[in-house]
C-alpha positions as CSV (number, residue, x, y, z in Angstrom):
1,X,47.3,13.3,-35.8
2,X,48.2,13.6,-31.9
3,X,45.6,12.8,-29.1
4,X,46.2,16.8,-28.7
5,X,45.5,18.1,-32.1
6,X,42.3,15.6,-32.4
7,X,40.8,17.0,-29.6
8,X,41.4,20.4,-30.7
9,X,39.7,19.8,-34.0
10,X,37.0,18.4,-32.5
11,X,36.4,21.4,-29.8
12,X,37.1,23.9,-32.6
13,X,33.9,22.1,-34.5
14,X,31.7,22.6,-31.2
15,X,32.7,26.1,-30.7
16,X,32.2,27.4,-33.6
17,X,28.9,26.4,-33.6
18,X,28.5,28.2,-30.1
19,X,30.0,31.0,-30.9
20,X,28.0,31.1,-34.4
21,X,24.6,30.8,-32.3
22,X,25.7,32.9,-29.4
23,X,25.7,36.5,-31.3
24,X,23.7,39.4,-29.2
25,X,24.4,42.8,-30.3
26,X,24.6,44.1,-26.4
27,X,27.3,42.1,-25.6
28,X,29.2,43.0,-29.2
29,X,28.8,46.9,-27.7
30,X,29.8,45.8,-24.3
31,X,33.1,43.9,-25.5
32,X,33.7,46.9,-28.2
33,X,33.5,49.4,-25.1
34,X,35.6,47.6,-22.9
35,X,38.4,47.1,-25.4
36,X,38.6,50.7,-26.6
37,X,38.7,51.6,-23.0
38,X,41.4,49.0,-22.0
39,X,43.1,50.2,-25.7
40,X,43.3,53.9,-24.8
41,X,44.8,53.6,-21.2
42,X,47.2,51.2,-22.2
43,X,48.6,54.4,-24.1
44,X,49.7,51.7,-26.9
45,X,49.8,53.9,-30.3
46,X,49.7,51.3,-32.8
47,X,47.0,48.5,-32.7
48,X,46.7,45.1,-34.5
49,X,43.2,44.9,-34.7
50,X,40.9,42.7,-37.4
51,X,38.4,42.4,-40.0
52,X,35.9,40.3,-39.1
53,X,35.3,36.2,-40.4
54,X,31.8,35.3,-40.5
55,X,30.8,34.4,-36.5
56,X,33.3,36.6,-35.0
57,X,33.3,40.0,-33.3
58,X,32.8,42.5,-35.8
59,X,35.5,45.2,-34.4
60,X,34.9,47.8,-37.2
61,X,33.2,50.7,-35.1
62,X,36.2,49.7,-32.6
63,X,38.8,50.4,-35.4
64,X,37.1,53.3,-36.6
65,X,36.5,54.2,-32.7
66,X,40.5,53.9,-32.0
67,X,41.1,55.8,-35.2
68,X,39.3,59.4,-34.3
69,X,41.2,58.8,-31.2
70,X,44.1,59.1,-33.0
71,X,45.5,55.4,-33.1
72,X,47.1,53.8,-35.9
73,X,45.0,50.4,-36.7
74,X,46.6,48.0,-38.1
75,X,44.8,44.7,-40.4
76,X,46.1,41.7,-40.7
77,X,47.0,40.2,-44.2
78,X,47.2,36.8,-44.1
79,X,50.5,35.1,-45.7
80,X,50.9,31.2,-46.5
81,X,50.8,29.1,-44.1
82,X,53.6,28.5,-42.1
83,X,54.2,32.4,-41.8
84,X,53.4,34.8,-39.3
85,X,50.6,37.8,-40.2
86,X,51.9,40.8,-41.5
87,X,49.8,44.0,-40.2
88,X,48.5,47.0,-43.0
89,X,47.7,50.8,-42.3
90,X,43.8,51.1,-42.0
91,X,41.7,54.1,-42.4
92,X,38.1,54.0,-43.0
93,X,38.8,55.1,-46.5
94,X,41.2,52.2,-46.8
95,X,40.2,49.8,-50.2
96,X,39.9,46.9,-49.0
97,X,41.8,43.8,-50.9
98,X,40.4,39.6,-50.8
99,X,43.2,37.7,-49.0
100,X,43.5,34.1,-48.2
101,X,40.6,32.1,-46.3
102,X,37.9,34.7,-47.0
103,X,40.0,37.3,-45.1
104,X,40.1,41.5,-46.0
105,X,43.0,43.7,-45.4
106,X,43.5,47.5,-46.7
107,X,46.0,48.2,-49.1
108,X,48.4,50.5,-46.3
109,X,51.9,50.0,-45.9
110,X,53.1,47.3,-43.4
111,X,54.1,48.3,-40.0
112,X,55.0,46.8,-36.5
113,X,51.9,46.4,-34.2
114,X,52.7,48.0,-29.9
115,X,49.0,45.8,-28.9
116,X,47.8,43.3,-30.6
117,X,44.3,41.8,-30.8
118,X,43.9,38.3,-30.5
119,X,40.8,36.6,-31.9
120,X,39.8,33.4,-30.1
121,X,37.1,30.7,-30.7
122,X,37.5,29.9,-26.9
123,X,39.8,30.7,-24.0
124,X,40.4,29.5,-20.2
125,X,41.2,31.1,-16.9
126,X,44.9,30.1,-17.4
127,X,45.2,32.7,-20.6
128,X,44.8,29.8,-22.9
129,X,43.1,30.2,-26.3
130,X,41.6,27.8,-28.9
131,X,42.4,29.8,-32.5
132,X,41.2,28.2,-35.6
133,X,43.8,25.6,-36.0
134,X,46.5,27.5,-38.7
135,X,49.2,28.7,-36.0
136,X,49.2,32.1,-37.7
137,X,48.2,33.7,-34.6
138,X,51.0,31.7,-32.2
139,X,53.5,32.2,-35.3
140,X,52.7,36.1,-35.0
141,X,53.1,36.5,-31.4
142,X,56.1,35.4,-31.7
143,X,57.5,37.5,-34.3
144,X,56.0,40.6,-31.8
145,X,57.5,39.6,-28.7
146,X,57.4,43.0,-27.0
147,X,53.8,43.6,-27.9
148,X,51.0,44.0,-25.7
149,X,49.0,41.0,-26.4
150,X,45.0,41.2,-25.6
151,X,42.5,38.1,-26.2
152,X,39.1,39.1,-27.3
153,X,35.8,36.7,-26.6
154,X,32.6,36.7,-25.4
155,X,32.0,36.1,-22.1
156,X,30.2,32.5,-23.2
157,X,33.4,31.3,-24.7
158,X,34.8,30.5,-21.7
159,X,35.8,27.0,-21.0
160,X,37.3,25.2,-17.9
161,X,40.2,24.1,-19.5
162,X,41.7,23.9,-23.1
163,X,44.4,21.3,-24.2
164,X,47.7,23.1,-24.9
165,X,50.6,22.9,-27.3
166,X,54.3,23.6,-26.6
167,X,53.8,26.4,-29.1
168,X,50.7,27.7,-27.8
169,X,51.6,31.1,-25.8
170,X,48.9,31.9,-22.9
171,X,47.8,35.5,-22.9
172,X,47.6,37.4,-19.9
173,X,45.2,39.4,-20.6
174,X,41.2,38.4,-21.9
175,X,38.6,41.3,-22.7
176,X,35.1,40.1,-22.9
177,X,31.5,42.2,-22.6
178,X,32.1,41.5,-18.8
179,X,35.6,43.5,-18.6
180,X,39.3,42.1,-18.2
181,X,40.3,39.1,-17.0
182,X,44.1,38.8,-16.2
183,X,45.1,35.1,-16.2
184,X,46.7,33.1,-14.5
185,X,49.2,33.2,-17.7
186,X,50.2,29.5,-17.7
């Protein structure tokens, strides 16, 4: 394992633990408004949002918000590894199928994402983001290179600096409970 990928581990560890403890329902209504109001100007039609892992954001009154507002919200279904996430139809009446690492995803027809949510376990000032160590994420934005791509964290996930990857792609946009934050994108 590299010097790189070591240290990742280990910060993935310490802030899953942070973000784990750091839960507060005002600041999951504050990140939930401030998405669906970035969402909704953006005028993108068709969003790649998520189900939620235990200790993240649960975004499922912001898919059903972005829904009645007459979105398209998109799930991801995870593949095997090595492959990039394929996004499935949601509508709250969806069924809801068990995929891979504990993961849900509706039984809709695949389709191609215009915005795409990024979950993060933490993220820096220069747009990068610490994921949870399977590349599906950096695999994905790739495959949707003319999506709008949009990080979502907590304010408290913040670092000063994250090691970075060839493959790792910054994102130049972050949405926390505080608002948007347009990196620096490098």
């Amino acid at each position: 394992m590299t010097d790189i990928r070591a240290e990742k581990s280990t910060l993935r560890r310490c802030w899953r633990e942070k973000r784990l403890a750091g839960s507060d329902p005002a600041a999951l209504a504050g990140l939930e408004e401030a998405l669906l109001s970035h969402i909704l100007r953006s005028g993108a039609q068709t969003i790649a949002s998520l189900w939620p892992l235990p200790g993240e954001p649960d975004l499922r009154a912001l898919n059903r918000s972005l829904h009645e507002a007459g979105r398209n919200v998109l799930l991801p279904e995870t593949p095997p590894r090595g492959e990039a996430l394929e996004f499935r139809l949601w509508a709250p009446q969806a069924r809801m199928i068990e995929g891979r690492f504990g993961t849900f995803h509706p039984d809709g027809p695949v389709m191609s994402p215009d915005l795409i949510l990024v979950p993060m376990l933490a993220f820096d000032r220069k747009g990068h983001r610490l994921g949870y160590g399977g590349g599906y994420y950096d695999r994905t934005l790739t495959a949707f290179p003319n999506a709008i791509l949009v990080g979502f964290a907590f304010s408290f996930q913040e670092a000063k600096a994250l090691p970075v990857e060839p493959w790792d792609i910054p994102l130049p946009l972050i949405i926390t409970e505080r608002g948007a934050l347009h990196t620096s994108g490098a």
